[in-house]
N, C-alpha and C positions, 0 to 999 in steps of 0.2 A: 606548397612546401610545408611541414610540418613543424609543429612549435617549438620552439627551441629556447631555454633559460633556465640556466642549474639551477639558478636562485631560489625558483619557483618549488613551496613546499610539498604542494601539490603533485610533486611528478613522482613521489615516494608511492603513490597512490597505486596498486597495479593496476586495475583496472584505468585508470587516466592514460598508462602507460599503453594498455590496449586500445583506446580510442584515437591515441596518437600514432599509434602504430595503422590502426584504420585509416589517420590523415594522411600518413604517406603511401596509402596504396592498397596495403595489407589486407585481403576481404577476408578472411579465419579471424584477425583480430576482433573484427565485428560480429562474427559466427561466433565467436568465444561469448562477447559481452550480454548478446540473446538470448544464448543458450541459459546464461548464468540467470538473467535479470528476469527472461519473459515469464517464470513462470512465479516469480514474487511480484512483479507489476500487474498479472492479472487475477492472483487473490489482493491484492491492494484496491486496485479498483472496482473488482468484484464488492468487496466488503464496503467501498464507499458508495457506488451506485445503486447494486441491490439487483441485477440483471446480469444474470451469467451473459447470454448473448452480443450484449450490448458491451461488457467488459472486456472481450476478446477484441472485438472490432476498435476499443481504444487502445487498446493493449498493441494491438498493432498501429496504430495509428503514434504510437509511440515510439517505436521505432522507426518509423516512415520519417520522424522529424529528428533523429539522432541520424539517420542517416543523409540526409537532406543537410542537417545543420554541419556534418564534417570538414567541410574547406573553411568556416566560419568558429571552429570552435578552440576554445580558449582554455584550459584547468586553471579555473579560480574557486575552484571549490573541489572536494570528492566527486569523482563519477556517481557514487551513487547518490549523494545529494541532488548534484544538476540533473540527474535522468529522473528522480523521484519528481523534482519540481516540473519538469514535465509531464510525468501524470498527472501531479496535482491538478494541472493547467487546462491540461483537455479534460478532464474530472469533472472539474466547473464550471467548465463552457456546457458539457454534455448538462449538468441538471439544469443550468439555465434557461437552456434553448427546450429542454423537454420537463418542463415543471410535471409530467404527469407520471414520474418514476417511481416506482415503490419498489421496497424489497420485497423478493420473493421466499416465503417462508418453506418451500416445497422445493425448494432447488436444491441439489448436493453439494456437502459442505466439502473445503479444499483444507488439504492437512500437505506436511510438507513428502507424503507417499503419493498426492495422487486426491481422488474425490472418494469419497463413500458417501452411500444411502443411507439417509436414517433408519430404513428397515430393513439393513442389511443384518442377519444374526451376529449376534457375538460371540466367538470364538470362546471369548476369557470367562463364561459361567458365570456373568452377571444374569443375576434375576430379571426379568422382562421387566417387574415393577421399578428394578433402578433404572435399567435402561431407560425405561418410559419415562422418569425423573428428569433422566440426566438430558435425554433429547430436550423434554420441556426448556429444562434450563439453558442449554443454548441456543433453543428458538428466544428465550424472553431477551437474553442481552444481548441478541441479534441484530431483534428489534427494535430495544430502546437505544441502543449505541445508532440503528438508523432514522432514530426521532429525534436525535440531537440535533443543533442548528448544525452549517457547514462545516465552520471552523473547528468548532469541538470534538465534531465527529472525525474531521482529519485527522485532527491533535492525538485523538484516543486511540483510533487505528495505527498512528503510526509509532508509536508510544507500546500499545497494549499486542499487537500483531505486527510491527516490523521492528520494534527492537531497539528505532533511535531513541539517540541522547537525546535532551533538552536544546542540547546546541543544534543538533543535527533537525530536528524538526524548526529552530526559529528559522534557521537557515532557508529551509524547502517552506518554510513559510510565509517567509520573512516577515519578520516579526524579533524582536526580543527573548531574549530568555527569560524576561521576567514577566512578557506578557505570554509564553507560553506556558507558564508553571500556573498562572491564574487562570486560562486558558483552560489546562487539565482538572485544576482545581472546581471549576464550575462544572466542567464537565462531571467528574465523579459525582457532585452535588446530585447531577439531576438523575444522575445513572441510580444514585441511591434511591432518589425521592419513589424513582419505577421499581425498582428491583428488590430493596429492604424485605418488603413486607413478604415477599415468596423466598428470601434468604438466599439470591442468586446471584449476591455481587458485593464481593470487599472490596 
């Protein structure tokens, strides 16, 4: 039977209201939530792993446990909180069990049209020498952003490329708001300490 309590601030949520709607039955309501989520949960984990291949495979492996957890689930927080914190989760299980991950600097980058190739021509008459700039510059803070410790590097991705607030990331972090503001603050530290001197990161 599906959850039921006006009280609860959380049901303002639409998307909660679609997972609720999943607990009673509903299989569109969960095709809805996929559609919306799968394809930001795997540039999320993309960007924290560093292995296209591998990100997919969590990526779904993420919703194998949102679907799985439906007769158990509760809105105590925003949908997209509670389903981030489940990437988070398998995120970290995956580097731990395979300490031998690294990002891949040669994989295509994900924008929110789709993937393009670094050597895909530019349409807009940028000169080859900026182009060639500008790829450098997203290969270097590609990279240092995946030479951060774990946590920093969460923080910044989900900060710098998903958009949360401070609250919303202590939340999927759990964690404080005031250790996540210190949190980002170290992190910018080290991003600069990499990045300054090629002029590739404010």
């Amino acid at each position: 039977m599906p959850f039921q309590d006006n009280t609860n601030p959380y049901l303002s949520d639409p998307d909660v209201r679609l997972m609720l709607e999943f607990q009673g039955g509903d299989k569109p309501a969960f095709e809805a939530l996929m559609h919306k989520y799968y394809p930001r949960l795997l540039n999320f984990i993309h960007r924290f792993i560093g292995q296209r291949e591998i990100a997919e495979d969590l990526t779904q492996e993420v919703f194998m446990k949102v679907y799985q957890a439906v007769s158990a689930y509760r809105p105590e927080s925003k949908f997209q909180t509670w389903i981030y914190t489940i990437a988070k989760n398998i995120s970290l299980n995956e580097l731990r069990r395979n300490k031998k991950l690294t990002v891949s600097l040669d994989e295509p980058l994900s924008s929110q049209d789709g993937e393009f190739k670094r050597d895909v021509e530019d349409p807009s008459g940028v000169r080859p020498d900026e182009e060639l700039l500008r790829q450098e510059t997203v290969r270097a803070v590609r990279q240092a952003i995946h030479a951060l410790p774990e946590n920093q590097r969460m923080a910044v991705i989900l900060r710098r490329y998903e958009q949360f607030s401070y609250e919303e990331i202590a939340q999927t972090m759990r964690m404080s708001v005031k250790a996540v503001k210190s949190l980002l603050s170290r992190a910018k530290e080290n991003l600069k300490n990499k990045l300054t001197p090629a002029g590739t990161f404010e």
